[in-house]
C-alpha positions as CSV (number, residue, x, y, z in Angstrom):
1,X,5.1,40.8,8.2
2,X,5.0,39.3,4.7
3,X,2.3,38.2,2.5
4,X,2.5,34.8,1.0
5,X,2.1,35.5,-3.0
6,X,-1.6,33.7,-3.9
7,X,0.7,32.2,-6.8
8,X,2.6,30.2,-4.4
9,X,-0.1,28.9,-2.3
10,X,-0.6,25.6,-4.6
11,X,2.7,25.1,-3.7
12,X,1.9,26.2,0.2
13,X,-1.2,23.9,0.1
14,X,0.6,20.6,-1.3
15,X,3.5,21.0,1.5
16,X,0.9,21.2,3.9
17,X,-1.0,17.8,2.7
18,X,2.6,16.1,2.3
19,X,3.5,16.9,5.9
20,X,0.5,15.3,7.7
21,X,-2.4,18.0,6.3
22,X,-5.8,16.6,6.2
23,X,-8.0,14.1,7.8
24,X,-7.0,11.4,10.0
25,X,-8.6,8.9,7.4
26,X,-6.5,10.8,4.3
27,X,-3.2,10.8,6.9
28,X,-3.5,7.1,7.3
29,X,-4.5,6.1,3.5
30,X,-1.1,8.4,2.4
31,X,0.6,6.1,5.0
32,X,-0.8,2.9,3.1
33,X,0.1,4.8,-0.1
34,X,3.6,4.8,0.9
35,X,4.0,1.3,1.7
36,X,2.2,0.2,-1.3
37,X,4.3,2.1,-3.4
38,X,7.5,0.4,-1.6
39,X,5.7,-2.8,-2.4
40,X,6.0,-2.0,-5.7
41,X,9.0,-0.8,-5.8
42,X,9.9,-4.5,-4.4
43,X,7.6,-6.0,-6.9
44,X,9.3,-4.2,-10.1
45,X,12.8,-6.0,-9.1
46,X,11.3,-9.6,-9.4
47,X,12.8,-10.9,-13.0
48,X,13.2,-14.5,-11.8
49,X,12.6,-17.4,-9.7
50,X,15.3,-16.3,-7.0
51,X,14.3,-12.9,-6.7
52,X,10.9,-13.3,-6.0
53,X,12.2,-15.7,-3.1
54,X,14.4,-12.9,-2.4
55,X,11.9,-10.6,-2.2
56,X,9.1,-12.6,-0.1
57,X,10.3,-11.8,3.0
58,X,10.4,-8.3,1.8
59,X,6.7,-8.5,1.1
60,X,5.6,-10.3,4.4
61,X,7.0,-7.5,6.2
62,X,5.1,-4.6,3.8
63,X,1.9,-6.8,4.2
64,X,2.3,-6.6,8.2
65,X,2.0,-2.9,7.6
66,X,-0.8,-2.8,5.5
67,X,-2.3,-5.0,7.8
68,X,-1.7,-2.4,10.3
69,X,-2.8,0.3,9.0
70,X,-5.7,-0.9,7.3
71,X,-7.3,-1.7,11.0
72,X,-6.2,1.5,12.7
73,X,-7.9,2.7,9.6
74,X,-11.2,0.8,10.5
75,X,-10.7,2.0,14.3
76,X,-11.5,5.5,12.9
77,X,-15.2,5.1,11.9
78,X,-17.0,5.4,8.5
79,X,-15.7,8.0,6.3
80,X,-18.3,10.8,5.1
81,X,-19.0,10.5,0.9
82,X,-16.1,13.5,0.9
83,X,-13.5,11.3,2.5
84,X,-14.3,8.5,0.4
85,X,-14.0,10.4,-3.0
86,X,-10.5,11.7,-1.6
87,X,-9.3,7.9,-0.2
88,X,-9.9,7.0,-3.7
89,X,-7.9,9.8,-5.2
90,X,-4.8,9.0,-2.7
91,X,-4.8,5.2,-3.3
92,X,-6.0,5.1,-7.0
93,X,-2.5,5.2,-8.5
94,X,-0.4,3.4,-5.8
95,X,-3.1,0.3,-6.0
96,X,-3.3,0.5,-10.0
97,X,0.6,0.5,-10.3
98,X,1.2,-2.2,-7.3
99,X,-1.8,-4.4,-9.7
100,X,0.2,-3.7,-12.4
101,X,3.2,-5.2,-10.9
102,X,1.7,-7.9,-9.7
103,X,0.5,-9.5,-12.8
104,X,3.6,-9.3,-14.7
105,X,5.3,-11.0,-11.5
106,X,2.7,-14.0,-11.9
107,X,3.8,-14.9,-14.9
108,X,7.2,-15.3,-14.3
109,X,8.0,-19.3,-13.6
110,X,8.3,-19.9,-10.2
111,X,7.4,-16.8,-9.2
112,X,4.2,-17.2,-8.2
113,X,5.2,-20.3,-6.1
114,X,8.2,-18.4,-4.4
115,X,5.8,-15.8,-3.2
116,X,3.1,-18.0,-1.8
117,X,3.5,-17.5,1.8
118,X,4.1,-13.4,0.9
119,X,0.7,-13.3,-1.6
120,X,-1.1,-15.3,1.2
121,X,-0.9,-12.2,3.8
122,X,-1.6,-9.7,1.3
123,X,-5.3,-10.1,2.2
């Protein structure tokens, strides 16, 4: 039998956490990671007008997940003072970059407008 080397169990440890490791409540706030993330992804192609309408249906559909997984989320109970302080490490960056994205879309004309219905679910 071999012995993992203790140098590569960072490396063990992060596979483990990528494939589903952790709580229920961290599995289901990666999940929301990842679809915030493809939100952004969405958001950072918005230069104009048409592409934000291009991209609204897009959204809607990444809002429906959210939505989702934000009430399975609930369905699992209160998270202990542990679980929130690692929540908030998973979702920090996603949230700060999707924010990010956001604001510069707002400012493009028509943008804003063109995204109505998509913004309005994002709730």
């Amino acid at each position: 039998m071999r012995v993992i080397s203790l140098s590569l169990l960072p490396l063990v440890a992060a596979l483990f956490l990528a494939c589903g490791g952790g709580t229920p409540r961290e599995r289901k706030a990666r999940e929301m990671a990842d679809v915030i993330e493809d939100m952004t992804g969405v958001l950072a192609e918005i230069r104009d007008e048409a592409s934000a309408k291009a991209a609204s249906s897009k959204l809607e559909g990444f809002a429906k997940q959210l939505s989702k997984l934000a009430k399975e989320g609930e369905e699992l109970g209160e998270p202990s003072k542990e679980e929130k302080e690692s929540l908030t490490k998973i979702m920090m960056e996603p949230m700060a970059a999707m924010q990010k994205e956001m604001m510069r879309v707002m400012v493009i004309p028509g943008a804003s407008k063109a995204l109505g219905s998509a913004l309005s679910k994002m709730k």
